[in-house]
C-alpha positions as CSV (number, residue, x, y, z in Angstrom):
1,X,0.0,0.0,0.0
2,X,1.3,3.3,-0.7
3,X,2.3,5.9,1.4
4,X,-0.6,8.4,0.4
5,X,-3.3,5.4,1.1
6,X,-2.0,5.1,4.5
7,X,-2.3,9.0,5.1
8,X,-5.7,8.6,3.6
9,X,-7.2,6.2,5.9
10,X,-5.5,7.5,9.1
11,X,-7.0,10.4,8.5
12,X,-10.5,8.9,8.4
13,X,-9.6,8.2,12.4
14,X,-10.3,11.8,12.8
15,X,-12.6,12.8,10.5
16,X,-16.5,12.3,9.7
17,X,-17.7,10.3,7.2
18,X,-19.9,12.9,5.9
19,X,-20.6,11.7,2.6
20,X,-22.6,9.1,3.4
21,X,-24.3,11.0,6.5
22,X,-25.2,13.6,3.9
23,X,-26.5,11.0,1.3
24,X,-29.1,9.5,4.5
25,X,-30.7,13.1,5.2
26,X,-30.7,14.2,1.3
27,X,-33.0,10.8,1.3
28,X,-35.0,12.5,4.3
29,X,-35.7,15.4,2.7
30,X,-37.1,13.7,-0.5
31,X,-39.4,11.6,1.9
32,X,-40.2,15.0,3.3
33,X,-41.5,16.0,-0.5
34,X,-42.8,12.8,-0.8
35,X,-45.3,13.3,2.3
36,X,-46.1,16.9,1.6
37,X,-47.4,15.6,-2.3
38,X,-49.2,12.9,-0.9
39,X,-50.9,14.7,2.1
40,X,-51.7,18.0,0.2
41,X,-54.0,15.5,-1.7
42,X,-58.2,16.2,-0.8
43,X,-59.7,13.9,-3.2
44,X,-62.8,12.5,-1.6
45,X,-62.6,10.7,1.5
46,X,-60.5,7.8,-0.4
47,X,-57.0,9.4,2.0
48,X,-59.2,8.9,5.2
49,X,-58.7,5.0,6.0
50,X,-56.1,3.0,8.1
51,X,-53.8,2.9,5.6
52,X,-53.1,7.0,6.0
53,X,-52.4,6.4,9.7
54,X,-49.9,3.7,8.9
55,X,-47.9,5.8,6.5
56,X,-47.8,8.5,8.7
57,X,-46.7,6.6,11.6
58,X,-44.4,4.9,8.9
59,X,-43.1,8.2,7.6
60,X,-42.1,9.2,11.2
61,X,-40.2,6.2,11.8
62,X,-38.5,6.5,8.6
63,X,-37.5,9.9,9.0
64,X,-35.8,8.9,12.8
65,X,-34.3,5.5,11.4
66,X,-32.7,7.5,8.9
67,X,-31.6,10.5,10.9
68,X,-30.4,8.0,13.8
69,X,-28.5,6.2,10.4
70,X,-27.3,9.0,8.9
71,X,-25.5,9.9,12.8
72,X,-24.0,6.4,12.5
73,X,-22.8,6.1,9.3
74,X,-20.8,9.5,10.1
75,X,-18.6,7.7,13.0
76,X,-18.0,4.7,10.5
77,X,-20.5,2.3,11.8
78,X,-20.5,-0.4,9.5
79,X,-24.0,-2.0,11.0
80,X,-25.8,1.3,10.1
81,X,-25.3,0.7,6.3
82,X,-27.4,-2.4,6.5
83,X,-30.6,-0.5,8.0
84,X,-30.1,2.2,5.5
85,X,-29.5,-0.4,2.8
86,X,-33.2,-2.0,4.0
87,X,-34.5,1.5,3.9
88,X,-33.8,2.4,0.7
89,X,-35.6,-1.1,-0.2
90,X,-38.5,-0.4,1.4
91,X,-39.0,3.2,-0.4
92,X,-38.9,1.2,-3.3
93,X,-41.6,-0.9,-1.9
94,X,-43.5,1.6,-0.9
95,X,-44.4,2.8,-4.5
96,X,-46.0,-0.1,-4.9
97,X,-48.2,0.3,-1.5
98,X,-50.2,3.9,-1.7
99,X,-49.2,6.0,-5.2
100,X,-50.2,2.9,-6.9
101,X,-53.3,2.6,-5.4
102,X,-54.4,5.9,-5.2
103,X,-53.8,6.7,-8.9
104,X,-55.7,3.5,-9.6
105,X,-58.4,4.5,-7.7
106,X,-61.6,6.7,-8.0
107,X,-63.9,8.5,-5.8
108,X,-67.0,10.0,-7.0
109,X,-67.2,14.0,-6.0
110,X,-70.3,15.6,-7.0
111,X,-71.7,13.1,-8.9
112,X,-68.7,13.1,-11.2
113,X,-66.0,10.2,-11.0
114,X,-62.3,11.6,-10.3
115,X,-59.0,9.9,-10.0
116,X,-57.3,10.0,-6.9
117,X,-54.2,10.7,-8.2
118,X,-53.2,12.2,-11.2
119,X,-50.3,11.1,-13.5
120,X,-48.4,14.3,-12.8
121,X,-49.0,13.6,-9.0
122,X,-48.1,9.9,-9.1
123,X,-44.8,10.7,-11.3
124,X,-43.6,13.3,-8.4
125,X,-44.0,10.7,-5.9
126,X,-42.3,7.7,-7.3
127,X,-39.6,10.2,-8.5
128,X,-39.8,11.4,-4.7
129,X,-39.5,7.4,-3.4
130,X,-36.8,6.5,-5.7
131,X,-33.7,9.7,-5.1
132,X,-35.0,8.6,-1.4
133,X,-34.1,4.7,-1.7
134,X,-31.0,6.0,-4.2
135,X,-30.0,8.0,-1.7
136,X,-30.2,5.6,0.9
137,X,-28.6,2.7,-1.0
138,X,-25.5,5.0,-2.5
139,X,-25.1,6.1,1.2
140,X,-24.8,2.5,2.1
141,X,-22.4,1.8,0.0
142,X,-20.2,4.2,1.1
143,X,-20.2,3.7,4.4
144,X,-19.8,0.3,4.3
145,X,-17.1,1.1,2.0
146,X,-15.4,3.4,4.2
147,X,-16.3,1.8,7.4
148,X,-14.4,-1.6,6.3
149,X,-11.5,0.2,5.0
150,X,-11.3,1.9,8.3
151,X,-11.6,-1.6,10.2
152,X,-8.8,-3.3,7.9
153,X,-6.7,0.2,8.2
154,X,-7.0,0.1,12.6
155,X,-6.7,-3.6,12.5
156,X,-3.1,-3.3,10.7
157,X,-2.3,-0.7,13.7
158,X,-3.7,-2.6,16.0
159,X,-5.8,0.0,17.5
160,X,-9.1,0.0,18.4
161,X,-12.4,2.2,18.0
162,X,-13.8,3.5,21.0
């Protein structure tokens, strides 16, 4: 190994891994857009069932998984890569869950049948779900990447994390 790889990965004993921590809340705030496009949505009383409480309550737990992930990941926590890995999954999933049925679905208002959600509307979200579980996944990666580096680097120094 050169000299300059060595530096490199000493160095990453004293720094952040920021790169990844950044990736987990950039996949925050598109869940964040995600939420508003879905909740800003009035179309009948098709949004008011038990479904809407459970991805709210899933939202909130996202949003603190991934904050609590993206504080690991930045002290080189290998373990935190696999929950952010699984949440980027599950955004994927997810498209499949409630923008999929609510643009399938119709409501009659007034008389007059109505879709749910519109094409424009469903497009925004599954773009929203998918940066989210890209973000999440690329921010895996990286920490994993980094973390193990870091592991092999203290283990040849025979140091060890606090």
């Amino acid at each position: 190994m050169n000299e300059e790889k060595k530096i490199e990965l000493d160095r990453m004993r004293f720094t952040k891994n920021s790169t990844a921590a950044n990736f987990a809340l950039l996949a925050i705030l598109f869940d964040v857009m995600f939420f508003i496009s879905i909740y800003e949505s009035n179309v009948g009383s098709w949004y008011y069932n038990i479904l809407i409480g459970a991805s709210i309550l899933y939202n909130l737990v996202f949003m603190l998984a991934a904050f609590l992930c993206s504080e690991g990941i930045k002290n080189y926590k290998v373990s935190y890569s696999y929950v952010m890995f699984a949440l980027g999954i599950i955004q994927i999933v997810r498209i499949f869950i409630y923008p999929m049925r609510a643009k399938a679905a119709t409501v009659v208002v007034m008389e007059q049948p109505v879709q749910v959600m519109g094409a424009g509307q469903f497009m925004r979200c599954v773009v929203y779900l998918v940066l989210s579980a890209a973000c999440l996944i690329v921010g895996a990666l990286i920490g994993y990447t980094r973390g193990r580096a870091l592991q092999a680097h203290l283990a040849t120094l025979d140091v060890h994390p606090a």
